[in-house]
C-alpha positions in Angstrom: 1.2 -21.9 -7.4 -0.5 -19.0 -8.8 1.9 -15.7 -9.8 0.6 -12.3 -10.3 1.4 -10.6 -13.4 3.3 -8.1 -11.8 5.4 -10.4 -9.9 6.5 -11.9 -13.5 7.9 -7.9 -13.7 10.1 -8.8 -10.8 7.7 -6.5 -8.1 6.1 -8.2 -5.9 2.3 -7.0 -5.9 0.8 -4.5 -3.4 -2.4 -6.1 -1.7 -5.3 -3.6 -2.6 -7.5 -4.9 0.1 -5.4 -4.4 3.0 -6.4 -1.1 5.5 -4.1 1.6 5.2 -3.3 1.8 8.9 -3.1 -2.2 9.0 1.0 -2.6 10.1 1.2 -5.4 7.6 -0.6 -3.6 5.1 2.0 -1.0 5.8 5.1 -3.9 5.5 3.5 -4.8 2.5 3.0 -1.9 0.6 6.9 -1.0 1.4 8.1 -4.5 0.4 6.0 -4.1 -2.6 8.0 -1.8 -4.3 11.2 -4.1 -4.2 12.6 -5.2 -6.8 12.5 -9.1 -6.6 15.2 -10.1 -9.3 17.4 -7.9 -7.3 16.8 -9.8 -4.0 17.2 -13.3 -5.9 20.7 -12.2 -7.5 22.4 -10.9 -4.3 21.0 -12.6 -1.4 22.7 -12.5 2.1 22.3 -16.2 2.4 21.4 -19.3 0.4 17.9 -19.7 -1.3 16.3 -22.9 -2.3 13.9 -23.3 -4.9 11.2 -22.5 -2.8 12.5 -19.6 -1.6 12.9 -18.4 -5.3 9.4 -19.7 -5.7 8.1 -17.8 -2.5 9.9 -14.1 -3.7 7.4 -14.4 -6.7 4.2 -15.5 -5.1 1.9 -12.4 -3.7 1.2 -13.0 0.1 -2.6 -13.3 -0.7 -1.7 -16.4 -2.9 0.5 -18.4 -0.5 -0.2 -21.5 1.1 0.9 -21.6 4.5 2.5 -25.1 5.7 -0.6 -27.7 7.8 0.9 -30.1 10.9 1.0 -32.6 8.0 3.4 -30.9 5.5 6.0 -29.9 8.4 6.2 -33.7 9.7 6.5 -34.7 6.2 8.9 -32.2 5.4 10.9 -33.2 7.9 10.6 -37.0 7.9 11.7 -36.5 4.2 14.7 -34.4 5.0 15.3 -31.9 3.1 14.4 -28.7 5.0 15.1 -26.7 1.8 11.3 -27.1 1.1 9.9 -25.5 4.1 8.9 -22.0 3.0 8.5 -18.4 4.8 5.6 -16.4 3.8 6.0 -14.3 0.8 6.6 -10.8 3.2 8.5 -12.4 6.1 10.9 -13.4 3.3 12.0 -10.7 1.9 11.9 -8.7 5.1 13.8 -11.4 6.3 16.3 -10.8 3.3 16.2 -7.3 3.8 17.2 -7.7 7.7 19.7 -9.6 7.4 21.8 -7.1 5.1 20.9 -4.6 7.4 22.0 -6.5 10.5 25.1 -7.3 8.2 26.2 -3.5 8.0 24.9 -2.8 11.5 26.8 -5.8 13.3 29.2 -7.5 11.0 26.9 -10.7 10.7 23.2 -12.1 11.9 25.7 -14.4 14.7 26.9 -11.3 15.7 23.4 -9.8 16.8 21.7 -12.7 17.8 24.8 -13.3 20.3 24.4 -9.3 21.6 21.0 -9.4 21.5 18.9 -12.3 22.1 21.7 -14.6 23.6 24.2 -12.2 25.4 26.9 -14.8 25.4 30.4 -13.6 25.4 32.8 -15.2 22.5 36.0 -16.3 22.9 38.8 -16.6 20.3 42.1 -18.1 19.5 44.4 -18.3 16.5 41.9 -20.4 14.8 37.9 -19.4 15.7 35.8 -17.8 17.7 34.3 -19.9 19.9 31.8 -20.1 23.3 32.9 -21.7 26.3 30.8 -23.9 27.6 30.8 -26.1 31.3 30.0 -29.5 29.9 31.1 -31.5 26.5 27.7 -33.4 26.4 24.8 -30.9 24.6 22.2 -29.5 26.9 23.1 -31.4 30.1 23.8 -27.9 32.2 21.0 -25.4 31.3 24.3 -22.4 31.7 25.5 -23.9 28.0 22.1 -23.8 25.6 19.1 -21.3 25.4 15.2 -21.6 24.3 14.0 -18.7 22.3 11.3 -17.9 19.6 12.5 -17.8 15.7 12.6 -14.5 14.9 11.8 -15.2 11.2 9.4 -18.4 11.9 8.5 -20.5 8.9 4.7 -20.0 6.9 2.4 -22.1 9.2 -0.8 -22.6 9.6 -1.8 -21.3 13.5 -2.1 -23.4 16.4 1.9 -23.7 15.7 5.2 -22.3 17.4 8.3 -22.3 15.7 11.5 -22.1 18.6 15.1 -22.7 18.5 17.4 -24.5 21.0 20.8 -22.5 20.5 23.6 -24.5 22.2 27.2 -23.3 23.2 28.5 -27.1 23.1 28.8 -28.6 19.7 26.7 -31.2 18.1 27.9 -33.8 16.4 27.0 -34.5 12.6 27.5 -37.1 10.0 29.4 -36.5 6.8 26.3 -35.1 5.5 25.6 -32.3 8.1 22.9 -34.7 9.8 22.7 -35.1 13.4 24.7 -39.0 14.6 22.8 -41.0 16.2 24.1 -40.2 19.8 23.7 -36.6 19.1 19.6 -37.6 17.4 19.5 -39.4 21.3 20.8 -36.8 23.4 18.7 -34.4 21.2 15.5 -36.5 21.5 16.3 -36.9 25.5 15.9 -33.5 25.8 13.2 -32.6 24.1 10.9 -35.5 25.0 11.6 -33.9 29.2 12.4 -30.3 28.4 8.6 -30.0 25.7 6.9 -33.4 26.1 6.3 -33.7 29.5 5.2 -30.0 29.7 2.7 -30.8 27.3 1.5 -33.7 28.8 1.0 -31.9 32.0 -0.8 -29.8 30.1 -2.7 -32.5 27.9 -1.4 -31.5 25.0 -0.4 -35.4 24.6 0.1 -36.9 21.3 1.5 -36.1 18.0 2.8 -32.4 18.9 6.7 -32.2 18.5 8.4 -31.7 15.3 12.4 -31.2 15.6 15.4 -30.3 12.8 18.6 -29.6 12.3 19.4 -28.1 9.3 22.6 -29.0 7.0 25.5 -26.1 6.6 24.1 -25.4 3.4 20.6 -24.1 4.5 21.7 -22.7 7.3 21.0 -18.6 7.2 23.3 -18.6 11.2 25.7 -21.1 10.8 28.6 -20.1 13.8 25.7 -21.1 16.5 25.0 -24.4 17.1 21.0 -24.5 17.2 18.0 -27.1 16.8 15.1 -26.3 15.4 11.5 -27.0 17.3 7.8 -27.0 15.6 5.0 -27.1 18.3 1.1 -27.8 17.5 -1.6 -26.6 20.0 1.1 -25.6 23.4 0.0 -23.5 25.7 1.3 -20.0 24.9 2.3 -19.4 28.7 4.2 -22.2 28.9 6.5 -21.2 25.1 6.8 -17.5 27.2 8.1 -18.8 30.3 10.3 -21.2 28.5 11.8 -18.2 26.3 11.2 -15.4 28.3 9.6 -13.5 25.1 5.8 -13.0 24.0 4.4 -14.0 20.7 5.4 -10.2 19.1 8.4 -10.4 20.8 10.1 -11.1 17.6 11.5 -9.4 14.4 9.2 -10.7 11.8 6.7 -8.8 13.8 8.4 -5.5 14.7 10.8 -5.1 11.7 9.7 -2.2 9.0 12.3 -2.2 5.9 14.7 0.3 5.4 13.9 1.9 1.7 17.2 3.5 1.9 19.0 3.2 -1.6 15.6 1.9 -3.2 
């Protein structure tokens, strides 16, 4: 993938064709001044490769992810290689510290602010009751919303999350068993397939991950990721109760305090 020279001077290029009073041109120019070395060495969670790749790629020269890539991706398993766009990553990076100072932790907002669940603790953890042991059988113990920092994608897709109060249960590896892969499946197939059918959007349409500890940027909440192609966007706002702006990557303008 092609690199600007600039980049290779760890700042990540300012798109020169962009209109001034474009909001993304706006992001842009503000994420442009960052210094990307800076953002590699101290980041608030893991970054793959790609990520490393993606924080020294100019938004103009990244590939967005087709229908194809994101089932292969995930038929191959290792969810490291799914990439954000060059901007919603380092906004993304530059979020979550300020989330971090703001609220203690990305958990910690996403629990006051998109979920409203109240924690419990004991001498141990901090934990969220839930009414039954088996994931997403009562509707009170899970909830359906939009990823606030969706992967790159081609349009025509939806990138949600299924948070879940009960815990699901994983291999040695971090991978879903395969009663949890069932259960998980189960609920998809009725809660998103037979929406879509309804809607004819039969077929190859549903993509679904969990991700391993390790590449997980909210790792106290239990949550499965979703990948729609072609679903009805009245349907996704019913189901989640939020619009397609209704999330951070499209609201959030960086902080350029102590830049």
């Amino acid at each position: 993938m092609y690199s600007s020279p600039a980049l290779n001077a760890n700042f990540a290029s300012i798109n020169p064709t962009a209109p001034s009073n474009d909001p993304l041109s706006q992001t842009f120019n503000m994420v442009g001044i960052i210094d990307v070395a800076e953002l590699t060495r101290n980041p608030p969670f893991e970054l793959s490769d790609a990520d490393k790749e993606v924080l020294n790629t100019a938004e103009e020269d990244f590939i967005p992810h087709t229908w194809e890539e994101i089932k292969a991706v995930i038929a191959g398993g290792d969810m490291s290689l799914l990439k954000r766009s060059p901007i919603d990553l380092r906004n993304y990076i530059l979020w979550t510290r300020e989330i971090r100072a703001k609220f203690g932790s990305a958990t910690n907002f996403i629990v006051q602010n998109r979920l409203q669940w109240k924690p419990e603790s004991n001498e141990s953890s901090t934990f969220f009751p839930y009414r039954n042991s088996t994931p997403f059988a009562d509707q009170s113990d899970y909830r359906i919303l939009r990823n606030d920092w969706p992967y790159g994608m081609t349009p025509g897709m939806v990138h949600l999350v299924i948070w879940s109060k009960t815990p699901i249960g994983v291999d040695e590896d971090g991978d879903p068993t395969p009663e949890s892969r069932q259960l998980i499946t189960e609920f998809i197939t009725r809660t998103f397939a037979a929406q879509m059918r309804q809607k004819k959007h039969s077929g190859d349409n549903i993509q679904w991950f969990k991700n391993r500890a390790k590449w997980q940027s909210v790792r106290a909440l239990e949550h499965i990721h979703v990948v729609l192609r072609d679903v009805d966007e009245d349907f996704v706002t019913a189901l989640t109760g939020q619009h397609p702006n209704d999330i951070n990557c499209k609201a959030y303008t960086p902080s350029m305090d102590g830049w």
